[in-house]
C-alpha positions as semicolon CSV with decimal commas, in nm:
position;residue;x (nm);y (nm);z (nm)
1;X;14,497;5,016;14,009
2;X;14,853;5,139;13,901
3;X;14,808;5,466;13,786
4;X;15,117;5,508;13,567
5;X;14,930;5,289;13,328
6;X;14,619;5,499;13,376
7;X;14,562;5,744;13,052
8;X;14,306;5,994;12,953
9;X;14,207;6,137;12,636
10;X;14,040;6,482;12,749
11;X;13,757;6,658;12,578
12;X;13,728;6,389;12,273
13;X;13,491;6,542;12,008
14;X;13,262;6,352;11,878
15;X;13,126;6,464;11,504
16;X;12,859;6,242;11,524
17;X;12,714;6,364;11,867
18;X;12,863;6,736;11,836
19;X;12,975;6,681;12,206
20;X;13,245;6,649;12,427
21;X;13,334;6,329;12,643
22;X;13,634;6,183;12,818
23;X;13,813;5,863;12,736
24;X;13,995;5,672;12,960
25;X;14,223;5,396;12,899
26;X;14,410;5,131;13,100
27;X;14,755;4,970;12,925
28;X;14,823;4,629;13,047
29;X;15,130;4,523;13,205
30;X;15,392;4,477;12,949
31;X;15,262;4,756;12,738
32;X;15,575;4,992;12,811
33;X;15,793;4,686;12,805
34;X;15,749;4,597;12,530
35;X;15,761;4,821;12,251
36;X;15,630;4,592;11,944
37;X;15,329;4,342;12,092
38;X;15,000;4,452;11,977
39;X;14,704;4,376;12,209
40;X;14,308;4,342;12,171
41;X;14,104;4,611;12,365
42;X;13,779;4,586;12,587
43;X;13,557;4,861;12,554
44;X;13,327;4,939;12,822
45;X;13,064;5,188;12,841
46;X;13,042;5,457;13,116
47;X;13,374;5,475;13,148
48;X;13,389;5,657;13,486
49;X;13,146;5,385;13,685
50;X;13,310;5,161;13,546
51;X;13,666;5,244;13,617
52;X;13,613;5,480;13,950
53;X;13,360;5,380;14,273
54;X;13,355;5,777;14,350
55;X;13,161;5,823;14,036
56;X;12,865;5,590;14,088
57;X;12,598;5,585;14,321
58;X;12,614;5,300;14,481
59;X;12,975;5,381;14,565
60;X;13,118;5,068;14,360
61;X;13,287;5,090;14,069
62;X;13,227;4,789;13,803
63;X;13,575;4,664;13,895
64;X;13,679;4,552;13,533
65;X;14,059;4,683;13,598
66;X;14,079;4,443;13,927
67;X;13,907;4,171;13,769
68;X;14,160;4,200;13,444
69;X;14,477;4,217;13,693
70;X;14,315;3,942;13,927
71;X;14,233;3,647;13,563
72;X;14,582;3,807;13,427
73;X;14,765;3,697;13,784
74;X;14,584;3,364;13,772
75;X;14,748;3,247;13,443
76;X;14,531;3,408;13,164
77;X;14,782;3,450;12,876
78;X;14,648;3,717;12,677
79;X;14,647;4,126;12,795
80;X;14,399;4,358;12,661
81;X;14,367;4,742;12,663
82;X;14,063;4,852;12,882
83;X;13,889;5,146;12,711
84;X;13,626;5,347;12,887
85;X;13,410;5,550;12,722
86;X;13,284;5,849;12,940
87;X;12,876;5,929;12,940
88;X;12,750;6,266;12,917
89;X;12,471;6,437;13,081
90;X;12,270;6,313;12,746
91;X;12,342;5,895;12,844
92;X;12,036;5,767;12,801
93;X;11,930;5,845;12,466
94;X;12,289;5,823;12,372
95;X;12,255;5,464;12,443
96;X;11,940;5,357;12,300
97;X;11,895;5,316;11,923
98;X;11,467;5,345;12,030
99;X;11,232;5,612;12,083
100;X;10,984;5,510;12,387
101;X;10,820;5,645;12,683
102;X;10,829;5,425;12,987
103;X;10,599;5,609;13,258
104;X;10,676;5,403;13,560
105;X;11,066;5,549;13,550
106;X;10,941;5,891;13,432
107;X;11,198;5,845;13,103
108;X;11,125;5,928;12,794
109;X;11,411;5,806;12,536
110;X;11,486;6,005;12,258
111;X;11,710;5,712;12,030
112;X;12,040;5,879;11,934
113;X;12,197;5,517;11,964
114;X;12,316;5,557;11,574
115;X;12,511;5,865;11,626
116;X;12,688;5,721;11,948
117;X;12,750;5,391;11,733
118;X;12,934;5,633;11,492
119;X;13,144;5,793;11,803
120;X;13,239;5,442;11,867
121;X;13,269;5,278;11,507
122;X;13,416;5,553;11,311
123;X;13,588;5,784;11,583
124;X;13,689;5,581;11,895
125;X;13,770;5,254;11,743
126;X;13,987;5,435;11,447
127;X;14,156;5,679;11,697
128;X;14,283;5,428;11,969
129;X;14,380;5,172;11,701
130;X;14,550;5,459;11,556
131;X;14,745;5,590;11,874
132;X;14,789;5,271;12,077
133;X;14,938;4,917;11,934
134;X;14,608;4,749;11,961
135;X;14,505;4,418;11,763
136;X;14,197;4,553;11,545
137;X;14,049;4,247;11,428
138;X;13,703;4,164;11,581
139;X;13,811;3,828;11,714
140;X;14,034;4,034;11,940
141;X;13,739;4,336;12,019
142;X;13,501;4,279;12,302
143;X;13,225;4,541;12,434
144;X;13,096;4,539;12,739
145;X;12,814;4,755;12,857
146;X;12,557;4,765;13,176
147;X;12,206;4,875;13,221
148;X;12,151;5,103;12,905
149;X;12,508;5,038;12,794
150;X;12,381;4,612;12,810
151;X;12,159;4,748;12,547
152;X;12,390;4,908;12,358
153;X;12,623;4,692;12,359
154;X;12,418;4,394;12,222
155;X;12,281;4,605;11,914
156;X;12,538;4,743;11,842
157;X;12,769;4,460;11,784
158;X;12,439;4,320;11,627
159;X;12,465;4,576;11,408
160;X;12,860;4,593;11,308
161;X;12,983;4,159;11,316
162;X;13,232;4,264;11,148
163;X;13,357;4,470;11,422
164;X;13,316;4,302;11,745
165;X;13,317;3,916;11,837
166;X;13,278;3,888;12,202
167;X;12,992;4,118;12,473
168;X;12,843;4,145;12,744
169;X;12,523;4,257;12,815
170;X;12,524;4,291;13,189
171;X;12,139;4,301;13,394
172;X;12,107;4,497;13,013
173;X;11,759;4,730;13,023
174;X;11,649;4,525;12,715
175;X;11,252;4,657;12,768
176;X;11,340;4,977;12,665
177;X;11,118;4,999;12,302
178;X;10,909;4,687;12,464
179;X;11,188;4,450;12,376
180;X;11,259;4,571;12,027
181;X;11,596;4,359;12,058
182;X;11,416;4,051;11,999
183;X;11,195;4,164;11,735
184;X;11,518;4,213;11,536
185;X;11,704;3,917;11,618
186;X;11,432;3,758;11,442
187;X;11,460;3,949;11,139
188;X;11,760;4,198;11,018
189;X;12,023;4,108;11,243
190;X;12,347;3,956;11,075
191;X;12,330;3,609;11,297
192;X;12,745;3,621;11,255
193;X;12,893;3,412;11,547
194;X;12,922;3,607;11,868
195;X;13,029;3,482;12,215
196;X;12,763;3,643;12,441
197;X;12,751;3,696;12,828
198;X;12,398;3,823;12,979
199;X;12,289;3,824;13,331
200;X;12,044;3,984;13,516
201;X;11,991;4,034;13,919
202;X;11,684;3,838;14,075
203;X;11,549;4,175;14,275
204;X;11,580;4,351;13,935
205;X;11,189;4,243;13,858
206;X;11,032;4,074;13,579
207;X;11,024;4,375;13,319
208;X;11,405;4,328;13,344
209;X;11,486;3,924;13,343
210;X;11,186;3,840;13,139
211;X;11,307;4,013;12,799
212;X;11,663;3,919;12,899
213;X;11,513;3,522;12,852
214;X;11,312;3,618;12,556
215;X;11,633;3,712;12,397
216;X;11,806;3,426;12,517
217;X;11,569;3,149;12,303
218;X;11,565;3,350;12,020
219;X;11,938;3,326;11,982
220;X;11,909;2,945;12,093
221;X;11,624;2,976;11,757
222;X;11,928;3,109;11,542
223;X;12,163;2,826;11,588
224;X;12,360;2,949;11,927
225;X;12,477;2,663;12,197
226;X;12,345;2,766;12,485
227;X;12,665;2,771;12,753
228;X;12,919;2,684;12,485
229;X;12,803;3,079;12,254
230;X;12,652;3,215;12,563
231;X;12,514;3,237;12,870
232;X;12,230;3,361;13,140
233;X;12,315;3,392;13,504
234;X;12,059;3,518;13,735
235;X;12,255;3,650;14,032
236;X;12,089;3,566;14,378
237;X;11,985;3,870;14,611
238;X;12,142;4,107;14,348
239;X;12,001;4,443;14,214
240;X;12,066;4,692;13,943
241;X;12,344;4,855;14,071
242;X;12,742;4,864;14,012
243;X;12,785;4,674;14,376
244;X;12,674;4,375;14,227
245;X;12,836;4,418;13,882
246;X;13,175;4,427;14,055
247;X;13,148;4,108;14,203
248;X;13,032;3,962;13,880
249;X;13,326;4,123;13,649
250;X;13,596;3,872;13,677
251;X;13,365;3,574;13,515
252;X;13,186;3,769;13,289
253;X;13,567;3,834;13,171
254;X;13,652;3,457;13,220
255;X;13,389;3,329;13,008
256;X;13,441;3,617;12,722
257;X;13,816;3,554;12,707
258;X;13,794;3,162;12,716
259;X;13,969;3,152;13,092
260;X;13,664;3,043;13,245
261;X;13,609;3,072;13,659
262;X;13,421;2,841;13,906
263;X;13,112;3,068;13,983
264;X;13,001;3,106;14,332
265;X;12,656;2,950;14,421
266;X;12,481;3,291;14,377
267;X;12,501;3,295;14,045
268;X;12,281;3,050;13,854
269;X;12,260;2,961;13,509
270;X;11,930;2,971;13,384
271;X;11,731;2,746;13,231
272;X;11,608;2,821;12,877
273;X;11,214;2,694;12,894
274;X;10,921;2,678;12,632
């Protein structure tokens, strides 16, 4: 990681959320070169796992900045700012638009997922467009998110099309509100085309992959090509944890971006039964 194109936005103040979070930000290569090229940005949630292996417990980081450098070194044309967005000690109702008790992991979820969409929508988004020479459009946006962040991620670009084009739900906790997502694929969501990565890691248990698959044939319901709109990979021997994310980054960023990456034999795409 090259530090001198490191930068951090300290104490960002979120209306919505009446709190306080970092947000970091990675500037691709040619940013200070060149002073007029414009550039579309990743955001990724938990901005600190996902930039930093000190700040996760599994001592991995989610290794999108070395996945970025490693597709841009292989030939991918196009750079893109990385934006992290920083949890708080309030993450996971932060990231869940749902209310729901789940006894078996002691968590009950109190949804504030619409106030953090505002923090991203209407204060994030507008501020690093604003500040940075970043390429707005949504065909140019991607969100990526893991765990609770999956779950965010896929609603809310759900909810805001107009917004964001490409995500990644990675091993994405999609039971929280007993698979809720589903329920409103099949009825409110704006079906607006969206190229979708999701994935889940085969010790991660069946409350995990099955919804993850439920979601998956709903979408292939709504008119999405499975493989060519998105994708399922089960990842072999993998659990929920950022050690296995890392080594999953640079294709879930090959297949988002359209530079796409031979995947090792651990990672299987699924097939999409009755």
């Amino acid at each position: 990681m090259d530090f001198q194109r490191f930068k951090t936005e300290r104490n960002f103040y979120s209306k919505a959320l009446d709190n306080y979070r970092d947000i970091l930000i990675y500037l691709p290569k040619s940013y200070e070169d060149s002073k007029e090229n414009k550039y579309g940005v990743i955001y990724i949630h938990d901005g600190m796992e996902a930039f930093f292996p000190g700040f996760s417990v599994s001592g991995y980081s989610m290794g999108i900045i070395d996945a970025m450098e490693e597709l841009f070194n292989k030939g991918l044309s196009e750079e893109y700012l990385i934006v992290g967005i920083s949890n708080t000690y309030d993450r996971i109702n932060e990231l869940s638009y749902f209310d729901y008790s789940f006894p078996k992991l002691q968590a009950d979820i109190e949804g504030k997922g619409e106030k953090y969409e505002k923090l991203i929508i209407d204060e994030i988004m507008p501020f690093i467009n604003e500040k940075y020479r970043t390429l707005s459009d949504r065909e140019h946006t991607v969100m990526i998110g893991a765990s609770m962040g999956g779950l965010m991620t896929f609603n809310l670009a759900f909810r805001n099309p107009h917004k964001i084009s490409r995500i990644a739900a990675v091993s994405p906790s999609f039971w929280v509100g007993d698979n809720i997502t589903a329920e409103l694929l099949k009825g409110s969501y704006d079906m607006k085309s969206f190229k979708i990565w999701l994935d889940f890691g085969e010790n991660e248990g069946d409350f995990m992959s099955r919804p993850i698959k439920e979601i998956g044939k709903e979408l292939v319901n709504k008119g999405y090509s499975y493989e060519r709109d998105f994708v399922i990979y089960s990842d072999n021997g993998a659990s929920h944890s950022e050690r296995f994310w890392n080594g999953r980054m640079k294709y879930i960023l090959g297949y988002l971006l359209d530079f796409p990456q031979d995947v090792p034999g651990t990672l299987k795409l699924i097939e999409l039964k009755d």
